[in-house]
LUMFILO-255951 format. One line per field, with one value per residue (C-alpha): x, y, z; residue in one letter. Coordinates in steps of 0.2 Angstrom, whole numbers, padded with zeros to 4 digits. Example, Ala and Ser with C-alpha at 12.3 -4.5 7.8 and 13.67 -1.06 7.14 Angstrom:
BEGIN
east: [0062; 0068]
north: [-0022; -0005]
up: [0039; 0036]
residu: [a; s]
// end
This chain:
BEGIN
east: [-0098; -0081; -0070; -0073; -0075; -0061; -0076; -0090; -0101; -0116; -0129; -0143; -0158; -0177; -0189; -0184; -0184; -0182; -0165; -0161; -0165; -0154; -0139; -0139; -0140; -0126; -0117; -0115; -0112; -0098; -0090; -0083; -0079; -0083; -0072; -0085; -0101; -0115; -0124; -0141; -0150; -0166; -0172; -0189; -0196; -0213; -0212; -0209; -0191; -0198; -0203; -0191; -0175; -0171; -0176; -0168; -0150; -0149; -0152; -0139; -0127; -0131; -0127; -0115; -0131; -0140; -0153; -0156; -0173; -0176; -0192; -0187; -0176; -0160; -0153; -0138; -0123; -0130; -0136; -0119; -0112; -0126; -0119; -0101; -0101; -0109; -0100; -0085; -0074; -0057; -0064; -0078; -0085; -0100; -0112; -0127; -0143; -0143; -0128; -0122; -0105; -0095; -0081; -0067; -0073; -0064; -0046; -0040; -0047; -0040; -0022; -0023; -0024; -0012; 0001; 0001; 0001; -0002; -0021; -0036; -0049; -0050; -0067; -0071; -0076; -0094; -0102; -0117; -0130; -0130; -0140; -0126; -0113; -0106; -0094; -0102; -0110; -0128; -0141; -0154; -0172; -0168; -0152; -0140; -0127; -0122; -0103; -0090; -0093; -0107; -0098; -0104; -0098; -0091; -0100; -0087; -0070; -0064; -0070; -0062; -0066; -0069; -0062; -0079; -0077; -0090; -0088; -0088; -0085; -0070; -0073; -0091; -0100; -0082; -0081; -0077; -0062; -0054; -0037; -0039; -0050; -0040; -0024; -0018; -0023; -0026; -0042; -0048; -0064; -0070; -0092; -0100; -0108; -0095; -0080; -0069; -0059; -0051; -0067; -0053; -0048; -0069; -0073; -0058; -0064; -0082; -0090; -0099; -0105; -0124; -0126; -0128; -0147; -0140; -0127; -0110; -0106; -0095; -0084; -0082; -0076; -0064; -0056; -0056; -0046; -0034; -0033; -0024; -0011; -0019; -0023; -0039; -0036; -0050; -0047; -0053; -0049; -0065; -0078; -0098; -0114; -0121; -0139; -0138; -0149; -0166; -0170; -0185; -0179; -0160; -0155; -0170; -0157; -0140; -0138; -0139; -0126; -0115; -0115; -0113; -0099; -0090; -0094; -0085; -0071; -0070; -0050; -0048; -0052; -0043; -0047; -0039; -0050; -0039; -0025; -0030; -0036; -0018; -0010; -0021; -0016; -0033; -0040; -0052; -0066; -0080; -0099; -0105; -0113; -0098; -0099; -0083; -0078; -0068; -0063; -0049; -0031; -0032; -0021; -0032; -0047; -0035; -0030; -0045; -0054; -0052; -0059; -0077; -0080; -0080; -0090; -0103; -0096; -0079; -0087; -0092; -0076; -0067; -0080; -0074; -0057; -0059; -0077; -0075; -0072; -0088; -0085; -0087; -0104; -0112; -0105; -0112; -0128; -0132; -0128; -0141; -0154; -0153; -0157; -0170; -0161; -0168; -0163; -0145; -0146; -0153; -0138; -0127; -0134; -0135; -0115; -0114; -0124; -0115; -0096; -0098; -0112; -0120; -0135; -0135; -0131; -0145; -0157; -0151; -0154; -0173; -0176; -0171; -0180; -0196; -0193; -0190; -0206; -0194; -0207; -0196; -0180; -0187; -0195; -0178; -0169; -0181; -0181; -0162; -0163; -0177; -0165; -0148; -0156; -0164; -0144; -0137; -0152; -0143; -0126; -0120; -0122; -0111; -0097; -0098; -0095; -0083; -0073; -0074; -0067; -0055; -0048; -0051; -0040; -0026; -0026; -0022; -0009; -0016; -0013; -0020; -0037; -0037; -0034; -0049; -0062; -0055; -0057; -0075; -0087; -0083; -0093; -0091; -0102; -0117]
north: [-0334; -0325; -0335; -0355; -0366; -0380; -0393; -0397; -0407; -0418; -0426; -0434; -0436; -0444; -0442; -0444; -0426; -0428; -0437; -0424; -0409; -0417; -0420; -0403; -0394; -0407; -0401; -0384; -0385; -0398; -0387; -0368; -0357; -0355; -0366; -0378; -0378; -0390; -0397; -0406; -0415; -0420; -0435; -0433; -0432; -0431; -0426; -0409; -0409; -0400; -0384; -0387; -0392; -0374; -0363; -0373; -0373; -0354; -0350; -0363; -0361; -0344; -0343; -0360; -0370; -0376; -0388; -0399; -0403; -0418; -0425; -0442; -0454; -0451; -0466; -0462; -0463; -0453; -0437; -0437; -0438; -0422; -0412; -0415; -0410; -0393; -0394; -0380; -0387; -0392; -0410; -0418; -0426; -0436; -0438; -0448; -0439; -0451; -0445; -0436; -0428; -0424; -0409; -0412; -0423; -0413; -0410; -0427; -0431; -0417; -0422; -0437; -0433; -0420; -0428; -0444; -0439; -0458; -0458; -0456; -0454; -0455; -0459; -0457; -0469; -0473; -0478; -0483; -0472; -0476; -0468; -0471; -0458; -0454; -0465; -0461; -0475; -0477; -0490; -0501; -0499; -0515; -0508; -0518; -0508; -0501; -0495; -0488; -0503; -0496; -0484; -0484; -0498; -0498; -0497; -0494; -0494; -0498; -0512; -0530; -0544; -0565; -0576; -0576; -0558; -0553; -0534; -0537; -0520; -0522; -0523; -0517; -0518; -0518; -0505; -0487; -0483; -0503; -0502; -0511; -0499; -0484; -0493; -0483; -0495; -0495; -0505; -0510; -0499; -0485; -0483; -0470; -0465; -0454; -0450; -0437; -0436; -0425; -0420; -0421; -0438; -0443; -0434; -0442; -0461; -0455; -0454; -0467; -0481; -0478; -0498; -0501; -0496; -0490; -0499; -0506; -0491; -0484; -0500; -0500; -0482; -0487; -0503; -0488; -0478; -0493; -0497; -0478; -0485; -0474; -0482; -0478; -0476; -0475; -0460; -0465; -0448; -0440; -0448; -0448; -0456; -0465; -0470; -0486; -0488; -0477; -0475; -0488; -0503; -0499; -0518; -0524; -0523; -0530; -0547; -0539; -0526; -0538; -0546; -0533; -0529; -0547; -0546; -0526; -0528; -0545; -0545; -0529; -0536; -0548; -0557; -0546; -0552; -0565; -0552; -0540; -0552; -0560; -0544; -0538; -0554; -0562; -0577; -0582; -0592; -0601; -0604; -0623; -0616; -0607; -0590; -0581; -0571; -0566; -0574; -0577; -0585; -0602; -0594; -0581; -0591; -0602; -0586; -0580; -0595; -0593; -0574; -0580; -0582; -0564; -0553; -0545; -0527; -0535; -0547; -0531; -0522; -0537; -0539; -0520; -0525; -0542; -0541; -0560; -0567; -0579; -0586; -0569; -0566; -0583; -0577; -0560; -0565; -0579; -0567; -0554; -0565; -0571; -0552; -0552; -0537; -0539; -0523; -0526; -0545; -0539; -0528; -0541; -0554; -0543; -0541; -0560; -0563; -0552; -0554; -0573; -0579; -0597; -0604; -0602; -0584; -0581; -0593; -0582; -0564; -0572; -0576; -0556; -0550; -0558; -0552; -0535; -0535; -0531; -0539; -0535; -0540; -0556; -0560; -0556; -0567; -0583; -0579; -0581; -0598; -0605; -0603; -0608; -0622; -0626; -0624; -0636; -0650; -0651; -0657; -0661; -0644; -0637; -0651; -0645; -0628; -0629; -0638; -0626; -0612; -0623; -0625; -0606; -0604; -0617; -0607; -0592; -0601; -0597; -0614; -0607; -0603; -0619; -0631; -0620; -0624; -0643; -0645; -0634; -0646; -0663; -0681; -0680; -0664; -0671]
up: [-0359; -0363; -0364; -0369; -0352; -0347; -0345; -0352; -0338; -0350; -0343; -0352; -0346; -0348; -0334; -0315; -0312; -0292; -0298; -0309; -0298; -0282; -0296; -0301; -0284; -0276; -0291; -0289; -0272; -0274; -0290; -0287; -0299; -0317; -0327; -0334; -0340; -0340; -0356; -0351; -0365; -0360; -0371; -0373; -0353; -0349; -0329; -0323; -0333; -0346; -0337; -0323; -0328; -0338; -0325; -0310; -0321; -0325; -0307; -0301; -0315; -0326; -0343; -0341; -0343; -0356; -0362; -0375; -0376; -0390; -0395; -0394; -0383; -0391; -0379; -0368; -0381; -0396; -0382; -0376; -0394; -0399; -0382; -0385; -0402; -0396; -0381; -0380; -0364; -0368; -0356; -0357; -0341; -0344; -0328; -0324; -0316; -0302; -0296; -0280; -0283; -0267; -0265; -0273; -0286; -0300; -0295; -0292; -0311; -0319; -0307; -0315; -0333; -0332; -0322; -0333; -0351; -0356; -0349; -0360; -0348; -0329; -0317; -0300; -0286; -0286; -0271; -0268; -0256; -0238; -0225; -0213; -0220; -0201; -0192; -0176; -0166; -0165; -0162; -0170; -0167; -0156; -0146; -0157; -0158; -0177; -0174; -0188; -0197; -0205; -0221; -0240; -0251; -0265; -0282; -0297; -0296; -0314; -0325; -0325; -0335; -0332; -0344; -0353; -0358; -0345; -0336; -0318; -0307; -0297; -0279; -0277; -0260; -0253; -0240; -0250; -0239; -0240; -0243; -0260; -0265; -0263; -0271; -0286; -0300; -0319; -0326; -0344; -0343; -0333; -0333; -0342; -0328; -0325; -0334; -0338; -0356; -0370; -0380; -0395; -0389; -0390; -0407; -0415; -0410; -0415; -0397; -0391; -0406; -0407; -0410; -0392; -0383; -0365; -0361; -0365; -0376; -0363; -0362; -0382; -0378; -0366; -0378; -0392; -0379; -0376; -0394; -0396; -0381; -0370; -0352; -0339; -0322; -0308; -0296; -0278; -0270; -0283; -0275; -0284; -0275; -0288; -0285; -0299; -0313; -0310; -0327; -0332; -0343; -0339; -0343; -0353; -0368; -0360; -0369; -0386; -0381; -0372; -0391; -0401; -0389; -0394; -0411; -0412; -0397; -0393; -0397; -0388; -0374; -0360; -0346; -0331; -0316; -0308; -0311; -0298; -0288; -0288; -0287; -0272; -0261; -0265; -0277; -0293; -0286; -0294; -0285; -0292; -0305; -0312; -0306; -0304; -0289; -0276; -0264; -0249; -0250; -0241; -0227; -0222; -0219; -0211; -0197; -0196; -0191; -0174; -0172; -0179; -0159; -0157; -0149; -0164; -0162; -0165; -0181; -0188; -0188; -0194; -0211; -0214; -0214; -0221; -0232; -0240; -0222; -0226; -0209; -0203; -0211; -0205; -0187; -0187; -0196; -0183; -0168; -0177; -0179; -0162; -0157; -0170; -0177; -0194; -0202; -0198; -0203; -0220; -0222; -0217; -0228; -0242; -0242; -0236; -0253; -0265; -0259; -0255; -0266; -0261; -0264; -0240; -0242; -0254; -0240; -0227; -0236; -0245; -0222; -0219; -0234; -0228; -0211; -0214; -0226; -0242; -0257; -0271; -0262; -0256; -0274; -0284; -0272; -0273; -0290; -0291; -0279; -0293; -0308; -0297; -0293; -0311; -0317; -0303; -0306; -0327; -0324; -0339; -0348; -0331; -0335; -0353; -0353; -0337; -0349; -0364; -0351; -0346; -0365; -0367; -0351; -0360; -0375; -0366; -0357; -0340; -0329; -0313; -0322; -0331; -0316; -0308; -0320; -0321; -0303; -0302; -0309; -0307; -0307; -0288; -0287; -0295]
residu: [x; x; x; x; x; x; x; x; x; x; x; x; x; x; x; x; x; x; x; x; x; x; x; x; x; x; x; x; x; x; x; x; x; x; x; x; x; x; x; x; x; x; x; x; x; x; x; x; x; x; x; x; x; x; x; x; x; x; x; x; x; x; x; x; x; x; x; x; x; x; x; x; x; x; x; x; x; x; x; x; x; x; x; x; x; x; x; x; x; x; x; x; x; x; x; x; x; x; x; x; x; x; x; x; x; x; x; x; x; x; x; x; x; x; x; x; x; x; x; x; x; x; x; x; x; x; x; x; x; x; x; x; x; x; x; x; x; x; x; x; x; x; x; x; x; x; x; x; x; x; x; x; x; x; x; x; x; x; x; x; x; x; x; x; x; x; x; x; x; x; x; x; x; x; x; x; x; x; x; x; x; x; x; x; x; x; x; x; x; x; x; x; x; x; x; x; x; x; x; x; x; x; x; x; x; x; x; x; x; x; x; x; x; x; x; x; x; x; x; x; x; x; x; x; x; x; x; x; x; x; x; x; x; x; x; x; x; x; x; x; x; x; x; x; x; x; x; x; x; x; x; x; x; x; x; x; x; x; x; x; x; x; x; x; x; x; x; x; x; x; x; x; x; x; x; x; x; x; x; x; x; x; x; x; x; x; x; x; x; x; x; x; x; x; x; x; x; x; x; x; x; x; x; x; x; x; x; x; x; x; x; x; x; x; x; x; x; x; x; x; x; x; x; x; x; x; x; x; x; x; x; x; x; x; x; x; x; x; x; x; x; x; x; x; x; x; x; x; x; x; x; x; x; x; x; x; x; x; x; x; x; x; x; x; x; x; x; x; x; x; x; x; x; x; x; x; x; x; x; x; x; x; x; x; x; x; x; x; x; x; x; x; x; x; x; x; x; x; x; x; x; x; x; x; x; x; x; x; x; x; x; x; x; x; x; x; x; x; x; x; x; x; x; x; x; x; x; x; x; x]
// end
């Protein structure tokens, strides 16, 4: 190479070469020129990586491609770390193998950091695969009707975070092209799934803290970034399929990293969730068994009431536009199951189940799962009812800790999140 590259794109990788292989083709396609370069570290893969990864990137990429091949599993911080200290790009864009980037997804990054000197690092929207990528109409294998409705949703849009300290990702399985989701907004922490940043800003904080085993060491990073006064922003107009989580074991070491996390960063970080959710004309919910989420103001349920009479076509669009409408879902769930348009009910009680979560909603989607002969959906879900309903049966520890968030809330001086966990559990409920 003649002259050094402007980026430096670093994926690690173990196994999955199917992943792999469909990442690096959708990359080239959706990146002209030469301005970057593309550092894979494989960590010790045993599947056709090994023979196919090198040849594959040469031809794709030439001499902008190169592989570091380790004998064991590094883990995803300390192979980034390896690439971006060999890495010669004055950016660093770090990117998961189970990704699908899609034209454009540079630009608007590289817009962003350059026309606002005060961010760190920038990310792209994820959303999640979705074998209806067309807005054209078609029909179910029933005739039931799919119509625009059916769009990808929303997986990452920025990191927020509960009063507990807990990461949550802002909006996901919201409709990618809601309003609230391409609002111009900055978030406490970005996923390392895909971020761009100053390879001088990284090497100066020391990359990503190799205490953490897949996981959380990109939100250490982004409280690192803040701590410098620098901000993170989310970019909705670079947009990256993310296929979520292939890798084997991807969570088996969460609750040890979520700890390590409080015991490294717990002061850098506050509770933001019920801030964007006020600021987007939306409240702070709790299930019964304390579970923070997103949900309608009063006065939308209120005007919306009257329309959960529509036509299903009609229900569908309306869920686009209004995807917490829990009404809406109950509505167009019922009408689909009437059909017995079990693929569509699945797809509906999925959302139902993740933007509305009730111990109903997770009924309805265990009903479709069954029905549409998903075994590991079905299990997960009656799995999730089992230990729902083992929390709800022990009222006294839900009292308890609804009261400690309270006085956490009060400490913080915020009212409205304090009067919420008062009024969540109370002797009436049990």
């Amino acid at each position: 190479m003649n002259a050094a590259p402007l980026l430096s794109i670093i994926i690690p990788v173990r196994d999955q070469w199917p992943l792999t292989r469909q990442c690096l083709h959708s990359l080239r396609a959706a990146t002209s020129g030469d301005f970057f370069e593309v550092i894979m570290v494989d960590n010790a893969s045993r599947d056709a990586t090994l023979e196919a990864c090198s040849p594959l990137g040469h031809e794709l990429f030439g001499e902008r491609f190169a592989v570091l091949r380790q004998e064991t599993n590094l883990g995803f911080g300390p192979a980034c770390n390896l690439a971006a200290h060999t890495a010669q790009g004055e950016l660093l864009f770090f990117l998961n193998n189970d990704t699908v980037p899609k034209p454009g997804w540079f630009e608007p990054l590289h817009g962003a950091l350059t026309a606002e000197p005060d961010l760190g690092a920038a990310g792209p929207l994820l959303v999640y695969p979705s074998p209806e990528q067309s807005t054209e109409q078609s029909t179910d294998t029933d005739g039931t009707p799919q119509t625009k409705s059916e769009c990808s949703q929303t997986q990452h849009l920025g990191i927020a975070f509960c009063l507990q300290k807990r990461p949550h990702h802002l909006y996901e399985h919201f409709p990618a092209r809601h309003p609230l989701v391409r609002k111009k907004r900055r978030v406490l922490a970005l996923t390392g799934a895909a971020l761009l940043l100053p390879r001088t800003l990284f090497l100066t904080l020391g990359g990503f803290f190799p205490g953490y085993i897949n996981g959380y060491e990109d939100l250490e990073l982004c409280a690192r970034i803040r701590q410098q006064g620098l901000a993170l922003r989310c970019v909705p107009k670079s947009t990256i399929i993310h296929y979520t989580s292939q890798t084997p074991g991807r969570f088996d070491h969460d609750q040890a990293n979520a700890g390590l996390l409080h015991e490294r960063c717990a002061a850098l970080i506050t509770p933001d969730l019920h801030r964007h959710l006020a600021q987007d004309g939306l409240k702070l919910s709790l299930t019964p068994w304390l579970l923070p989420h997103a949900a309608q103001q009063d006065e939308d349920f209120d005007r919306l009431a009257p329309l959960a009479q529509s036509p299903l076509p009609v229900l569908l669009d309306l869920l686009e536009a209004h995807p917490l409408w829990q009404d809406g879902y109950e509505a167009a769930g019922r009408l689909l199951q009437e059909k017995a348009a079990w693929y569509q009910t699945l797809k509906i009680r999925l959302r139902q189940a993740n933007l509305c979560p009730s111990l109903a909603a997770y009924t309805h989607l265990l009903r479709a799962a069954l029905k549409c002969g998903q075994k590991n959906l079905a299990a997960e879900t009656q799995n999730k009812i089992a230990v729902i309903n083992r929390i709800l049966a022990a009222p006294h520890p839900l009292r308890r800790k609804a009261a400690h968030l309270a006085n956490q809330a009060r400490m913080l001086g915020e009212e409205d999140m304090e009067r919420l966990y008062r009024e969540a559990y109370t002797p009436d409920h049990c």
